[in-house]
C-alpha positions in Angstrom: 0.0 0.0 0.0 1.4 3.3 -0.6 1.8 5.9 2.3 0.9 9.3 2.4 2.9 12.3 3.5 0.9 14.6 6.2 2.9 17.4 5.2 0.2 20.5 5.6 -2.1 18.5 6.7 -5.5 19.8 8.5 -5.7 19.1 12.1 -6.2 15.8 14.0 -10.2 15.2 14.1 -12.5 12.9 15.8 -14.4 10.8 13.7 -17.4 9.2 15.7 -20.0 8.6 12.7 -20.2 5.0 11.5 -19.3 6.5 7.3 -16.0 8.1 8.5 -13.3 6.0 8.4 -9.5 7.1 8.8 -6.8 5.9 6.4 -4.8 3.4 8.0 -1.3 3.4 6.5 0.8 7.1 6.7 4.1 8.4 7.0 5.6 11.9 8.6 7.5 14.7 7.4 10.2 15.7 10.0 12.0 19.1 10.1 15.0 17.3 9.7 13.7 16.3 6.1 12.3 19.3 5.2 15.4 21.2 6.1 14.4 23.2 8.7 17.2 23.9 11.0 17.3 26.6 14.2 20.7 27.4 15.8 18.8 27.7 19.0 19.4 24.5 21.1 16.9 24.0 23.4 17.6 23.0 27.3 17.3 19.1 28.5 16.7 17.2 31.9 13.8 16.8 34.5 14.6 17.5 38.0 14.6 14.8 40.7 10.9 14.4 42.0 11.0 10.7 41.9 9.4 9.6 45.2 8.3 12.6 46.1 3.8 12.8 46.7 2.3 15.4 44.6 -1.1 16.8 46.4 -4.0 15.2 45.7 -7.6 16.6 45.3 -10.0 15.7 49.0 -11.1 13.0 47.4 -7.9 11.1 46.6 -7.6 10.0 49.9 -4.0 9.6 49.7 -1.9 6.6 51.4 -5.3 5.7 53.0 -5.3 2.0 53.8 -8.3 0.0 52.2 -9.1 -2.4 55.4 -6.9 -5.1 54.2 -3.7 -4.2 54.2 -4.1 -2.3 51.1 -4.2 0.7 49.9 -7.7 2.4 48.0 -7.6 3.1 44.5 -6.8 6.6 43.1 -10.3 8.6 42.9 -11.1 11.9 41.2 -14.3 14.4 41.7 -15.6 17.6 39.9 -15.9 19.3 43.4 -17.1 22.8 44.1 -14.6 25.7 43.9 -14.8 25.9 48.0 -14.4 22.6 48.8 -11.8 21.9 45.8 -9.4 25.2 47.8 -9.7 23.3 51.1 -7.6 25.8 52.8 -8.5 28.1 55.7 -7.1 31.2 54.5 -9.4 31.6 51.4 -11.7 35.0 50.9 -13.7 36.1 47.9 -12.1 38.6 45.8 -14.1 41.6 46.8 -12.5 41.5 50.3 -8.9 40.9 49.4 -9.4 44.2 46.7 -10.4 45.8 50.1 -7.7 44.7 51.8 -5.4 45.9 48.9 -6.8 49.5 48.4 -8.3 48.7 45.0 -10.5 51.2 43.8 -12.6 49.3 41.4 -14.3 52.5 39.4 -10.4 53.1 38.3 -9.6 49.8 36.6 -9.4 50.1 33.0 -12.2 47.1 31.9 -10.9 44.0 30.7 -13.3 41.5 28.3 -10.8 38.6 27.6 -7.5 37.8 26.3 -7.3 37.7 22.6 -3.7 37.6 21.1 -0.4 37.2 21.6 2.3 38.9 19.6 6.2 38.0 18.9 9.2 38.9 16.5 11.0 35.9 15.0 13.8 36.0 13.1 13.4 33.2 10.9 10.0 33.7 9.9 10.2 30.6 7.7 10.9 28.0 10.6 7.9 29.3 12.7 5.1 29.5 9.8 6.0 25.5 10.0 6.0 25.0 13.5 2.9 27.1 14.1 0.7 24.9 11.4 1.9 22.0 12.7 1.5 23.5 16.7 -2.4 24.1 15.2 -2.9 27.6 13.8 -3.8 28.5 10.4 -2.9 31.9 8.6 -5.8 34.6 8.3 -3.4 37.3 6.3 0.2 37.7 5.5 1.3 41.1 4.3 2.9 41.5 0.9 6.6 41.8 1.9 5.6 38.7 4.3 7.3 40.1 7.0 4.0 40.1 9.3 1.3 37.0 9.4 -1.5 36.9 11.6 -2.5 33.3 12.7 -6.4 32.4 13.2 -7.7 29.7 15.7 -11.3 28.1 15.0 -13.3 30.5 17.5 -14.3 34.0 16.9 -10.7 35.9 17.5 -9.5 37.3 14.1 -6.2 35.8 15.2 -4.8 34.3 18.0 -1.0 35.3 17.2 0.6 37.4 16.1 4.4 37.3 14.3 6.8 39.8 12.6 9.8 39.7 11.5 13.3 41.0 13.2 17.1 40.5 13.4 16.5 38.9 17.2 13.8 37.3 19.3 11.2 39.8 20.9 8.4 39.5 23.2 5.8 42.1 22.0 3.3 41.2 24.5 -0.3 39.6 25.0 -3.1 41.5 23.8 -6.6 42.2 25.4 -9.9 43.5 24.6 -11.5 46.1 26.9 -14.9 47.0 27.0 -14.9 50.3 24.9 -12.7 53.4 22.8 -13.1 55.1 26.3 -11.3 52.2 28.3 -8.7 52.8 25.8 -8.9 56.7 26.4 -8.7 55.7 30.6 -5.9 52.9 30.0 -3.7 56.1 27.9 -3.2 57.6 31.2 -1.4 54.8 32.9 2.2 55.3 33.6 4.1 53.7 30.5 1.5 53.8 28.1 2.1 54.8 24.6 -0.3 56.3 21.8 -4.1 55.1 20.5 -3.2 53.9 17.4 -5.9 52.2 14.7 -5.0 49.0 13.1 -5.6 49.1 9.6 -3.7 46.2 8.5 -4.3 43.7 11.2 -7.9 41.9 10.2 -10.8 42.7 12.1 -9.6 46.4 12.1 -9.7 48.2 16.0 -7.4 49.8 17.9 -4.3 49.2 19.9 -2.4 50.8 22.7 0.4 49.2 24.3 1.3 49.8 28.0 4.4 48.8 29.5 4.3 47.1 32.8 7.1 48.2 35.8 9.4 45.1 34.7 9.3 46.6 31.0 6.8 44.3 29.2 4.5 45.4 26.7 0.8 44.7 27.3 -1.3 45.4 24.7 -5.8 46.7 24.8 -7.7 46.7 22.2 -11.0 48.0 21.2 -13.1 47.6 17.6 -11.9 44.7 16.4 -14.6 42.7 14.4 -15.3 39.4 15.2 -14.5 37.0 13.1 -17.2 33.9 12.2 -16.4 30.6 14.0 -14.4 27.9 12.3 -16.0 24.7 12.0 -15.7 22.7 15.6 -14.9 19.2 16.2 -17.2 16.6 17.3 -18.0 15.5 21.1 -16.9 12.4 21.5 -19.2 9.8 23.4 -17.6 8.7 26.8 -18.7 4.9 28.0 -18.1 4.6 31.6 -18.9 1.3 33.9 -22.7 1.5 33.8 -23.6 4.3 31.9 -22.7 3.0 27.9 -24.0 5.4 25.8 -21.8 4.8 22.9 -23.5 2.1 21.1 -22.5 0.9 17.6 -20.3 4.1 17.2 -16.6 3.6 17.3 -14.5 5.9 17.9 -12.0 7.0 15.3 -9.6 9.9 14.8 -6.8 11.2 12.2 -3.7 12.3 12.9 -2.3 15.6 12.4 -1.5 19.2 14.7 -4.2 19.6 17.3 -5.7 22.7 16.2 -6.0 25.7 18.0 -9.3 27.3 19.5 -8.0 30.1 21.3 -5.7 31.7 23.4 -6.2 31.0 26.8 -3.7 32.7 29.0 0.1 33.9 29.2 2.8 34.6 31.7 6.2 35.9 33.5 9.0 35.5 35.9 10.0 38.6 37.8 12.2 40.0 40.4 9.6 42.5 41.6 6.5 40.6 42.4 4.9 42.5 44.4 5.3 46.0 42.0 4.0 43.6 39.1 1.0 42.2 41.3 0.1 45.7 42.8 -0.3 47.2 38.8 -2.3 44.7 37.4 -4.6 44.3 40.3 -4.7 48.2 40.7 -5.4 49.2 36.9 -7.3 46.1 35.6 -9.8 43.8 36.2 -7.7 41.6 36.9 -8.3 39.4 40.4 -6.1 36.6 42.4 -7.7 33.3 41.4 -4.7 31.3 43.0 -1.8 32.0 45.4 1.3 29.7 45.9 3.4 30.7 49.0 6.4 29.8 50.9 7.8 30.2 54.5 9.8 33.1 54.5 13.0 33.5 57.1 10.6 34.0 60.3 8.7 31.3 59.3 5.7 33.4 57.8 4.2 32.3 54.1 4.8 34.9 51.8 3.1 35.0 48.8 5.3 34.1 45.4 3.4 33.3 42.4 -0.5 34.4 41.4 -2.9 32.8 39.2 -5.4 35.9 37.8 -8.8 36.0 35.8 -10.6 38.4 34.0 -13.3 39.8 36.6 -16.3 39.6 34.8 -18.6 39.8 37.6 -21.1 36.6 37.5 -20.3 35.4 33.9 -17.6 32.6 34.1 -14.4 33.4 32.8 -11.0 31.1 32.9 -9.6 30.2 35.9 -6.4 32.5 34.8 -5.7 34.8 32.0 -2.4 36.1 33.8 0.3 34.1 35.7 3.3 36.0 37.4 5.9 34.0 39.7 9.0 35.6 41.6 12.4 34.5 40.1 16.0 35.4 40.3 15.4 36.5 36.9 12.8 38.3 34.6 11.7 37.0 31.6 8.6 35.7 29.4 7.4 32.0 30.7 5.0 30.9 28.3 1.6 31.4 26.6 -1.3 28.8 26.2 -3.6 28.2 23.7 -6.8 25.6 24.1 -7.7 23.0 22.0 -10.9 20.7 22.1 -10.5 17.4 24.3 -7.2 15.0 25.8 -7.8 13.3 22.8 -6.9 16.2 20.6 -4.2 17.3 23.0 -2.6 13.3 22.8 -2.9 13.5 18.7 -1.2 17.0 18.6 1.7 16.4 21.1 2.4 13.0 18.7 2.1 15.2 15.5 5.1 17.9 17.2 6.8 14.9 18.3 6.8 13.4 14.5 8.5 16.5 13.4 11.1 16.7 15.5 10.0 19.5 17.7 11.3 19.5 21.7 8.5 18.4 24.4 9.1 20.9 27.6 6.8 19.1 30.0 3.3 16.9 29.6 1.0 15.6 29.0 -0.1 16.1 32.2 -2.7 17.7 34.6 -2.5 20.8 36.4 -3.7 21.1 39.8 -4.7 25.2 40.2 -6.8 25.5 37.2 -7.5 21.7 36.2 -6.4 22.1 32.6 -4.7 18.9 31.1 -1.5 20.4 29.8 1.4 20.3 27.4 4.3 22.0 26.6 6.9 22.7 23.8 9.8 24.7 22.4 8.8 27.1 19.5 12.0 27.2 17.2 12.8 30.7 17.8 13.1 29.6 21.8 9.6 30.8 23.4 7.7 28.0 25.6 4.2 27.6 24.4 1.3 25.4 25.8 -1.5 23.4 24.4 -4.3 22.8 27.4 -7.6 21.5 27.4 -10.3 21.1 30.2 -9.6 24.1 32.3 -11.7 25.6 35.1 -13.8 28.0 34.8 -14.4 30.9 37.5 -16.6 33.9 38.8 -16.8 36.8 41.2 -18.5 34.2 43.9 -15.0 31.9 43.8 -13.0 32.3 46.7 -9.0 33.4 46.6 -7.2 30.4 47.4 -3.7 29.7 48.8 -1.4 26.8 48.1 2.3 25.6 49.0 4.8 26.3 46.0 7.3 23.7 44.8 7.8 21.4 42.0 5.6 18.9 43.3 2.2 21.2 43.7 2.7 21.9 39.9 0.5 18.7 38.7 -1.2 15.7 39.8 -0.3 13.4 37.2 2.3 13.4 34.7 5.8 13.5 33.1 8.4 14.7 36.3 9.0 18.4 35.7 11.7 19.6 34.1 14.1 21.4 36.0 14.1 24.4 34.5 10.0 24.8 34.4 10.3 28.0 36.5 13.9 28.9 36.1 
């Protein structure tokens, strides 16, 4: 039988009708055949975790003994936001704004995340990797030195890429709620100029602030929405007495798991507490998650936040915004969802195929839930595929949780040592 190269290939679907039926015999396309080469080497090794307990959800019952000398098998629960923090020292976010001297009528209105933007300097090598990471392009100008990448939801794009003699973060991008959010965020120390975007698709307008560690952070207001991109099928789960799935097999096709939106983005700073005080004081911005350690006298001090989007009652992502303190400051990663663990498996097999470097998964997170999985882009910026995240309002509490390697999932590949370096 002869095989078929994948090479630009859409990406990996479910197929759950009975008439759908995938090919069965294919071969890959690496970088190394195509070419493609990177003089950026990416880092190795996972640091030594081996024996060590990861927490466990209330209901895992850890190193419980079953009666008979045994111990009970691993168990897993969708549990309520409250119950699911399980620590004392949890408060809704209206009371820690208090607590912070928020003024709330001053925040400059955040609706969601929408884009991220970076410059590449081989602008060849990352068209590849982003079709085969999931992304599609939407426009490409005519010297090709700027392409905007779509996902299949209602974002015009979901990245942004220019070219440049050096790798540069330009910064995440977010929608705000109107032109005079844009007029309110202009007056924030750092920011630049309203300027319209006549190029970019979806039209709008931009203005780019830049935070007290010097990153740019990017609102936006006008933009059209885009229509939504076809989306893939539900697949039907059979568990021990509830079989739903009957006479339908399930079937999928390789190929990059493709992209649905961005989800969040995030740093590591020396001056956590500057960083947390401005985006907690100028956006909507709120602490989902804490981690913390025992400082000298033995009191927890607060090192990395999980944030979300306050949108009041409406759910919104369990964190748009992740900062944690570091000897160091620099762009960690950004993540962008795609449909089901399925998908997630299929695309982390695709990047594999290709030759790409794996950073850390698949796995699952404990803050935020989301089944994860992380990779080198060829210019040297981490970026995440996730799926199955939680969701969040103004009625969840703040919650606080231990930092170290070990609190970073439940299940999963051991962390690299390097993660958070």
């Amino acid at each position: 039988m002869a095989t078929r190269s994948l090479a630009g290939r859409r990406p990996s679907a479910h197929l759950t009708s009975l008439d759908k039926i995938a090919p069965s015999t294919r071969s890959f396309t690496t970088m190394a055949e195509n070419g493609a080469k990177t003089s950026w080497t990416p880092p190795q090794g996972n640091s030594s975790q081996f024996g060590v307990a990861r927490p466990t959800t209330l209901t895992a019952r850890e190193g419980e003994d079953d009666g008979e000398g045994g111990i009970k098998p691993n168990a897993g629960a969708s549990l309520l936001d409250k119950v699911a923090i399980g620590d004392s020292k949890n408060e809704l976010s209206l009371d820690w704004q208090k607590q912070q001297g928020i003024d709330r009528s001053k925040q400059v209105k955040l609706v969601k995340v929408s884009h991220m933007r970076y410059q590449h300097s081989d602008m060849g090598t990352m068209t590849k990797f982003l079709k085969d990471f999931g992304m599609h392009i939407v426009k490409e100008s005519e010297d090709k030195q700027r392409i905007w990448w779509r996902g299949y939801g209602n974002d015009q794009y979901v990245y942004y890429a220019q070219a440049g003699p050096e790798k540069k973060f330009l910064g995440g991008c977010f929608e705000v709620e109107s032109y005079a959010e844009l007029e309110k965020a202009s007056k924030i120390p750092g920011a630049g100029q309203v300027e319209e975007m006549t190029e970019a698709p979806g039209g709008g307008y931009l203005l780019t602030i830049h935070d007290p560690a010097g990153f740019p952070m990017n609102l936006m207001y006008g933009q059209q929405p885009a229509p939504c991109g076809d989306y893939p099928d539900k697949l039907i789960h059979n568990y021990e007495v509830e079989k739903p799935r009957v006479r339908k097999f399930n079937r999928f096709t390789p190929g990059p798991a493709a992209v649905h939106k961005l989800g969040h983005y995030g740093y590591c700073v020396t001056n956590f507490e500057e960083e947390l005080s401005f985006y907690t004081h100028n956006f909507n911005l709120v602490p989902t998650d804490f981690l913390y350690v025992p400082d000298e006298s033995g009191v927890n001090k607060d090192v990395a936040v999980f944030m979300h989007v306050d949108r009041g009652e409406d759910p919104t992502d369990h964190h748009t915004l992740f900062m944690a303190s570091n000897p160091t400051t620099h762009v960690h990663h950004a993540s962008f969802e795609v449909h089901d663990f399925d998908t997630q498996n299929l695309g982390h097999q695709w990047l594999a195929a290709q030759g790409y470097t794996s950073v850390w998964g698949v796995g699952r997170h404990i803050l935020g839930s989301q089944i994860f999985d992380y990779w080198w882009d060829t210019t040297g910026n981490m970026i995440e595929h996730y799926a199955d995240g939680d969701l969040v309002n103004r009625d969840t509490p703040v919650g606080w949780m231990h930092a170290g390697d070990e609190s970073l999932a439940v299940w999963g590949p051991e962390v690299p040592k390097w993660f958070l370096d």
